[in-house]
C-alpha positions as CSV (number, residue, x, y, z in Angstrom):
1,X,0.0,0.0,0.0
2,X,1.5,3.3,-1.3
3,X,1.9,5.4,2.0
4,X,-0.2,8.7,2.8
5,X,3.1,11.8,2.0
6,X,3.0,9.4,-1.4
7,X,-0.7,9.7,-2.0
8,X,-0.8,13.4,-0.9
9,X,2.4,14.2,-2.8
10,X,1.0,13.1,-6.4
11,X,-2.7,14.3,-5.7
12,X,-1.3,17.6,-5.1
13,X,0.8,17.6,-8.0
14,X,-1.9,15.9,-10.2
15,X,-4.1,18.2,-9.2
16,X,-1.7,21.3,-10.1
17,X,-0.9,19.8,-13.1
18,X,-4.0,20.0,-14.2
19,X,-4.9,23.8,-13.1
20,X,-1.9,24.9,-14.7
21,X,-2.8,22.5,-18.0
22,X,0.9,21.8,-17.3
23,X,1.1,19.1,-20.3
24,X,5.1,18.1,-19.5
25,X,3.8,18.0,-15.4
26,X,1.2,15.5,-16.1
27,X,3.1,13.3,-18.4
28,X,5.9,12.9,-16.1
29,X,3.4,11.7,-13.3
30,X,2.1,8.6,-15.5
31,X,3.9,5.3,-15.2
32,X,4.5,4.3,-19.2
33,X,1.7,2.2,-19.8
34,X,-0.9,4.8,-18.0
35,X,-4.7,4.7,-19.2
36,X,-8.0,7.0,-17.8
37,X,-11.3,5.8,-18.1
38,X,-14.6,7.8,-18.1
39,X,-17.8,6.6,-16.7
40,X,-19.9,8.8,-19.1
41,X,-18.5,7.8,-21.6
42,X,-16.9,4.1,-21.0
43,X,-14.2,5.1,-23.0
44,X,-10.9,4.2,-22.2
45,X,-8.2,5.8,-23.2
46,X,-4.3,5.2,-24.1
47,X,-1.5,7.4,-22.9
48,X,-0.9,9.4,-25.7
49,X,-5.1,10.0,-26.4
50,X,-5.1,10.8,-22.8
51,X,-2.6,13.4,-23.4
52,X,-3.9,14.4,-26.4
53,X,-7.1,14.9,-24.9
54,X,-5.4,16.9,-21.8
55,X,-4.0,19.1,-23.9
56,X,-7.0,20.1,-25.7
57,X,-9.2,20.7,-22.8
58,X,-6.7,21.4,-19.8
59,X,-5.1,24.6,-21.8
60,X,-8.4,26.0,-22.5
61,X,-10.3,25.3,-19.0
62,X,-8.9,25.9,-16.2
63,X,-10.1,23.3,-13.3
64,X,-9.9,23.4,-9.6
65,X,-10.8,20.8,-7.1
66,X,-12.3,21.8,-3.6
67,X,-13.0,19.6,-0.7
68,X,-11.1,16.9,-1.7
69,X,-10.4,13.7,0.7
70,X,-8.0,11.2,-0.5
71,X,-8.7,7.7,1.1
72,X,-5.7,4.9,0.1
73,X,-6.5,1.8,-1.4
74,X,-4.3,-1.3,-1.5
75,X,-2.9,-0.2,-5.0
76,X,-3.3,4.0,-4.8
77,X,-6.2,6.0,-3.5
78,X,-10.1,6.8,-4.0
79,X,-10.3,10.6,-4.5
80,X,-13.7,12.6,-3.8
81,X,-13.6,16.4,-4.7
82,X,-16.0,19.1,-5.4
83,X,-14.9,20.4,-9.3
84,X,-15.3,23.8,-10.2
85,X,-13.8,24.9,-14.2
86,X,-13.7,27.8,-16.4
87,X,-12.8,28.7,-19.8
88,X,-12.9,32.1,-21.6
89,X,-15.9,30.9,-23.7
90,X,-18.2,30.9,-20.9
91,X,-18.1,27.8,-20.0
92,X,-18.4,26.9,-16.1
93,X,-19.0,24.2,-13.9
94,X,-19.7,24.7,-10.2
95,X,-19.2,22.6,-7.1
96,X,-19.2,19.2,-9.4
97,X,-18.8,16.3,-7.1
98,X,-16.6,14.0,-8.2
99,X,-14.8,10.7,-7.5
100,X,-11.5,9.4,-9.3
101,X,-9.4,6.0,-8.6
102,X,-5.7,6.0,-8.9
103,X,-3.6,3.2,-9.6
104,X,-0.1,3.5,-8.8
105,X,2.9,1.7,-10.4
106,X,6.5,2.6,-9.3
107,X,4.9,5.8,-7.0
108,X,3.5,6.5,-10.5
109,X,0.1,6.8,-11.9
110,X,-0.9,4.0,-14.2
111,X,-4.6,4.0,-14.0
112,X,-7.0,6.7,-13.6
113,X,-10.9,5.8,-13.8
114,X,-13.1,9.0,-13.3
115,X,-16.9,8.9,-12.0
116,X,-19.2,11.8,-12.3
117,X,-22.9,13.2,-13.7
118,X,-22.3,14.7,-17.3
119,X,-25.9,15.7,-16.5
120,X,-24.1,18.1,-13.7
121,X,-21.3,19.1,-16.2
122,X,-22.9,22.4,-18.1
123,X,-23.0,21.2,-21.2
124,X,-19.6,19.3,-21.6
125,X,-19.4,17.3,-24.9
126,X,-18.5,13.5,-23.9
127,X,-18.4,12.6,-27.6
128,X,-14.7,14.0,-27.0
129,X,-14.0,11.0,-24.7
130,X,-13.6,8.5,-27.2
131,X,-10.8,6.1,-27.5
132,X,-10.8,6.1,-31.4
């Protein structure tokens, strides 16, 4: 079981990464064979779509997670969080609830699998999340 300054450590900088839509910061965070999954969508994606996909929507909305409570699990930790995002279109999303499971390989993170409401997500397009 990872220990808790390991969990904290790459939540923290997971969740910066993605603030920032720091690309480079979120690459070097995923163990080599790293894939997400969506529950909206049941897509999974690869490491390079996942990327891809990060740097499409991280650069151009900016997301922050509130409340968040990290739990460890006997391979990473369950993540609940409040999401709130903005991008210079107008788009927003407010107080989101959230819950992501990490999977850690080598204190890195190889699996990511994401549960929320779309219904919730102000009019976010999960034909995006496809893994084709």
């Amino acid at each position: 079981m990872p220990n808790l300054a390991t969990i904290e450590t790459l939540g923290e900088r997971f969740a910066a990464a993605l603030g920032a839509g720091d690309i480079a910061a979120l690459d070097a965070l995923f163990a080599p064979d790293f894939e997400v999954w969506y529950n909206f969508s049941d897509a999974t994606l690869d490491r390079k779509q996942a990327l891809t996909f990060f740097q499409s929507y991280f650069t151009a909305v900016q997301v922050r997670f509130r409340n968040v409570r990290r739990l460890p699990t006997p391979d990473g930790w369950v993540q609940q969080h409040r999401v709130d995002a903005r991008g210079a279109d107008g788009f927003r999303i407010d107080n989101l609830p959230a819950i992501i499971v990490f999977t850690l390989r080598d204190d890195r993170i190889a699996r990511i699998e994401e549960y929320l409401d779309s219904a919730q997500t102000g009019g976010f397009d999960a034909s995006t999340m496809t893994a084709g």
